[in-house]
N, C-alpha and C positions, 0 to 999 in steps of 0.2 A: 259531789264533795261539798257545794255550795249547803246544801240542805243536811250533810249531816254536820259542820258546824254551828249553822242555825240552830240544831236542835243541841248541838253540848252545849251553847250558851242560854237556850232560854231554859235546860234542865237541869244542868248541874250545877252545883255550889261550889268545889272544890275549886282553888285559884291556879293550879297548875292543867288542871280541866280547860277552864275556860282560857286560859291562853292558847293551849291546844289549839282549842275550837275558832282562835282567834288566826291562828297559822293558817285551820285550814281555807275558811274564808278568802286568805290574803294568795292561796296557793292556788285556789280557783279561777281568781280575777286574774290568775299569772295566765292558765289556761286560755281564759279567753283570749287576751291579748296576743298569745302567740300564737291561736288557731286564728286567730282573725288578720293578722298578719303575714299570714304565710299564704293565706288564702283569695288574699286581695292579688288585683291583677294590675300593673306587677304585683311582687312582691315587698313587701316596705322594711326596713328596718327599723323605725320608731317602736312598733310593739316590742320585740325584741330589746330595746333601750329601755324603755318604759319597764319591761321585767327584769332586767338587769337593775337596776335601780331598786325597784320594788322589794326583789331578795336580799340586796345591801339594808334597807330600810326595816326589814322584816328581822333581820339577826338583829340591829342595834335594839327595837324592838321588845324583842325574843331575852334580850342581855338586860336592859333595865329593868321587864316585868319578872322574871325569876332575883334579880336581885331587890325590888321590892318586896315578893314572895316571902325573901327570905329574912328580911331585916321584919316585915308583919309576923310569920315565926316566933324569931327570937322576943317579940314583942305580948302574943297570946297566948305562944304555944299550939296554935291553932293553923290551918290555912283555909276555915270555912269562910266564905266572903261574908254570910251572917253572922260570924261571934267574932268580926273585926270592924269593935267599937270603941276602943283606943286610937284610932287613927282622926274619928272625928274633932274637928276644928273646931 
């Protein structure tokens, strides 16, 4: 999962793509944490906290960059991350 977000972010343009790609990154590291977790002897509760957080952190996330998305939109008419050059400072 790890590798095929790597690859929506370093190939696609499209900005609802690469948040995608940006979930699935954030879903992988959830993985780890709870395989590694459950796997420790005993077993620990922090990874499990750690991803409970992580998924709260990943929706707020997931809520600003589609409402950036969408106000860069109403702004180009576009959502290529290349022909948003009305954003720059």
């Amino acid at each position: 999962m790890l590798g095929i977000g790597i690859y929506g972010l370093v190939s696609k343009r499209n900005a609802i793509r690469l948040l995608f790609s940006i979930e699935l990154i954030v879903n992988a590291a959830n993985i780890n944490f709870v395989a590694f977790a459950r796997y420790s002897n005993p077993p620990i509760l922090s990874g499990w906290n750690i991803v409970f957080y992580s998924i709260a952190a990943a929706a707020m996330e997931a809520t600003v960059g589609l409402a950036l998305i969408l106000v860069a939109f109403r702004l180009n008419g576009t959502i290529d991350v290349r022909k948003l050059n009305r954003l720059k400072g």
